[in-house]
N, C-alpha and C positions, 0 to 999 in steps of 0.2 A: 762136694764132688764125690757121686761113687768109684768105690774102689773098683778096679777092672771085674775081678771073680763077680761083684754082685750087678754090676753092668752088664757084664757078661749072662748071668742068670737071666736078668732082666730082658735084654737082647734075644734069648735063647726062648725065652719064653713068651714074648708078644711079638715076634718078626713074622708071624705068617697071618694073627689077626690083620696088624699094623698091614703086609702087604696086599691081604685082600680087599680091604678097604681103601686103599687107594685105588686097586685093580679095578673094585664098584666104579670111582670116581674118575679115573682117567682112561678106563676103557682102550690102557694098551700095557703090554706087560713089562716092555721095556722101561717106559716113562714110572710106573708102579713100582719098579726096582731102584730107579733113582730116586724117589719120593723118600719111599721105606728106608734107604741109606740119609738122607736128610733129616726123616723125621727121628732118627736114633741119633744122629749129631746135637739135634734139641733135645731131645731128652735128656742127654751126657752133660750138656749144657747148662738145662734149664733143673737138672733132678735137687741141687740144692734150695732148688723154692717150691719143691716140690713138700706139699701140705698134707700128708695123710690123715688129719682130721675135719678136710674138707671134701674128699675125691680119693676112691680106689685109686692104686697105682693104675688100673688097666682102663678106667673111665677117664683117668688126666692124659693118659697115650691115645688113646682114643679122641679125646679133644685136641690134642694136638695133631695127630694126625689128619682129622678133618678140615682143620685149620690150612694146614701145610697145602692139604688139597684141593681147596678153595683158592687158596693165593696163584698155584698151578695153573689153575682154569681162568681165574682172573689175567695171569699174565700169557697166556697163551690166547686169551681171545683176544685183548689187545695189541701181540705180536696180528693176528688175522688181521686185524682192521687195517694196522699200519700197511700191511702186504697190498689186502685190497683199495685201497685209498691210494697208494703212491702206482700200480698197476694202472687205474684210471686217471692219476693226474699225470704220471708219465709213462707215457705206453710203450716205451724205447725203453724203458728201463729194466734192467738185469734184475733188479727187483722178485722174486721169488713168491708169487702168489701163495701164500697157507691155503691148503683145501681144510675142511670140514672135516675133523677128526675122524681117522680112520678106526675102526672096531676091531683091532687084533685084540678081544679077551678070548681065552681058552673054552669059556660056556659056550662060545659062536661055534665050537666045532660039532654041534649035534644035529641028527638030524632033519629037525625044525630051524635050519640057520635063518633063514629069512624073517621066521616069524622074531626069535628069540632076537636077532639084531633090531627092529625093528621095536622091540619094547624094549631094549637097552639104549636107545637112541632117544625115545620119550623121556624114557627114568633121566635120560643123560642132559634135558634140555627144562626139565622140573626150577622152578626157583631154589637157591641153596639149599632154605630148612628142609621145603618138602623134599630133595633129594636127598638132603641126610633121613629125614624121618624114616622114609623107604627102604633107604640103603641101610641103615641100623636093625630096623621093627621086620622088613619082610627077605632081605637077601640076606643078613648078616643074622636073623632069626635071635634077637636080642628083645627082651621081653621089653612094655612099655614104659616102667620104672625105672628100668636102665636107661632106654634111651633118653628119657625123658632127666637124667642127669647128666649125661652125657652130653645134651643140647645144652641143659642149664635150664632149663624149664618145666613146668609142671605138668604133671601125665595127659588133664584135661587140654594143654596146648599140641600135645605130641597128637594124642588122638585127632585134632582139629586139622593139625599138619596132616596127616594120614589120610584123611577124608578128603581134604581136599585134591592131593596128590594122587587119592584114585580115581576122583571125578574129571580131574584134568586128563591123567593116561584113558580113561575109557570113553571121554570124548575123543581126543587126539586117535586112538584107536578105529571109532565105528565113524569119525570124521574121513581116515586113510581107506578103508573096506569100501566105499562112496567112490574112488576113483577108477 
């Protein structure tokens, strides 16, 4: 177990990578701020199996935090389902339809909102990897060696991620300009 002061360091010193990458992932700031408070519970938790001749300190938070943020998105589209599924099987029902996540990040305040939501929405619907790739290699501006530990995989699969994940958003894109 870390002792508080170096918990405390640790805390002090990864809580705004940690809450930006969730911000990347859950595209709202509130839910980003509860994340960030869970994923330093694991951390606190998990720091005695923590390996430093496996994984930087800042690459094992980083997997964990991605981790966390993946679980999030997982149990938040399955809350959706249940919403919308019990909505059509009982239509009388108090039942609380889930909309389609709403985009309060702070980057939406500029003055290209439409566009920039609109490619946060693609980034936001990417399968896992290619959204970590993304959100590591071009938002979080983290070279491809890093990321490329950070997933647990090799730089040739990050860059494979990457490529594809721009051919999918730049269809998805000149697909949406069409309508």
């Amino acid at each position: 177990m870390a002792n508080h002061e170096h918990f405390e360091t640790i805390y002090n010193g990864h809580k705004k990578l940690v809450y930006n990458v969730c911000l990347h992932y859950v595209l709202n700031s509130a839910d980003a701020e509860d994340i960030t408070q869970e994923v330093f519970v694991k951390v606190y938790q998990k720091y005695p199996q923590y390996n430093a001749s496996q994984a930087s300190l800042k690459t094992w938070i980083y997997r964990i935090t991605i981790n966390h943020c993946l679980d999030f998105l997982k149990a938040r589209n399955a809350k959706k389902r249940v919403g919308f599924l019990s909505a059509l099987l009982l239509p009388n029902s108090n039942e609380p339809v889930i909309d389609m996540a709403s985009i309060n990040h702070p980057g939406t305040e500029t003055e290209d909102k439409a566009a920039l939501k609109q490619l946060l929405q693609i980034i936001y619907s990417l399968p896992p990897n290619q959204k970590t790739a993304i959100i590591l290699s071009k938002i979080e501006d983290r070279p491809q060696k890093e990321v490329a530990e950070i997933m647990g995989m090799s730089v040739k699969a990050v860059e494979s991620l990457l490529q594809r994940a721009k051919q999918t958003i730049q269809k998805k894109l000149t697909d949406s300009e069409g309508l």
